[in-house]
Residue, then its C-alpha position, 0 to 999 in steps of 0.5 A: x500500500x506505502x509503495x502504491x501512495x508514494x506513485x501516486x503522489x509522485x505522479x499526480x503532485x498531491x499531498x498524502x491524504x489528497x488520494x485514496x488507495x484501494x486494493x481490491x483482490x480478484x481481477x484488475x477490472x472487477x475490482x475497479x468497477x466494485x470500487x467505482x460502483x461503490x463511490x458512485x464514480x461519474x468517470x474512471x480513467x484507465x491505462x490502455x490495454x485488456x484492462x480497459x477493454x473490459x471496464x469500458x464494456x461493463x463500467x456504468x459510468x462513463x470511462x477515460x482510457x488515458x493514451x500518450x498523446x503528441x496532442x491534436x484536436x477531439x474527435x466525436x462519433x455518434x450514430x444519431x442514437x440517444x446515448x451518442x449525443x452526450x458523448x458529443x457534447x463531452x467532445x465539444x466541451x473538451x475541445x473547448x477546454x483544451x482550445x483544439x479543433x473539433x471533428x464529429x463523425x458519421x459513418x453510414x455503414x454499408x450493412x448497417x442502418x442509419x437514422x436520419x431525422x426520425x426515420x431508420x433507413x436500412x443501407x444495403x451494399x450496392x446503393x447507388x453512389x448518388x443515394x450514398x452521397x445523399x445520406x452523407x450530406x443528410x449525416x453531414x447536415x444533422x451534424x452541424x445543425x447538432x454543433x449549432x444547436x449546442x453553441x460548439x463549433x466544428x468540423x462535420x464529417x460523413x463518410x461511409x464504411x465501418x464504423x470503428x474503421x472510419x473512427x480509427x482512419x479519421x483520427x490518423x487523417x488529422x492529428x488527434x489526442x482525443x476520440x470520444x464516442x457513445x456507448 
């Protein structure tokens, strides 16, 4: 426990009884999300790795998996859903914070369906391209008009493809230190 309090002083500059240390027995991601669920947590921030893979699969709360990063601006994704647009509004608010762009994204996945308005539409493989091109201007529309609505300010992007492949590109296409998404 001495060895653990020491670190963590050392690495967030905080003094003895600023922090609590918790050690929990069993796997590293049940005990985090005991912890968590006991606190009533709003955030839990982790390293990358499995152990994230699994408290953001089953946190109830919202979960930071904190990267090294050579900076860049906030990247938001949603899929027009209802738990999507929080994590938009968190992205505007940390682009602001930070003074870095904001990118949010849509992807119109080729199997998937989207939702435009209030209606779903199913997207096949083999659309033709004008009927992609429409949805993506429409994606692209709801987005800014999102961005309006909560006085943010950013880039709309709509593309087409997977999902976490179009996230994953996007952020490499343009320097990125964050990426925030829905559940």
């Amino acid at each position: 426990r001495e060895a653990v309090e020491a670190r963590v002083r050392t690495v967030t500059h905080r003094a003895a009884g600023d922090v609590e240390v918790a050690l929990e027995t069993g796997s590293a991601h049940a005990g985090i999300l005991r912890r968590a669920e006991a606190l009533g947590a709003g955030l839990i921030v982790v390293g990358p790795g499995s152990v994230a893979d699994h408290v953001t699969r089953y946190a109830q709360c919202a979960v930071l998996v904190a990267r090294a990063s050579a900076g860049g601006g906030v990247l938001g994704a949603t899929d027009f859903s209802d738990p999507s647009w929080p994590a938009i509004t968190a992205a505007a608010a940390e682009s602001a914070r930070r003074g870095v762009p904001l990118r949010v994204l849509h992807s119109i996945e080729a199997a998937g369906a989207i939702v435009l308005g209030s209606v779903a539409i199913g997207v096949l493989p083999g659309l033709p391209q004008q009927l992609v091109k429409e949805l993506e201007t429409s994606a692209h529309d709801r987005i800014q008009a999102a961005l309006t609505q909560m006085g943010a300010t950013g880039d709309a992007v709509a593309t087409h493809g997977p999902a976490a492949r179009a996230i994953v590109d996007a952020a490499r296409a343009q320097r990125t230190a964050l990426i925030v998404i829905g559940r």
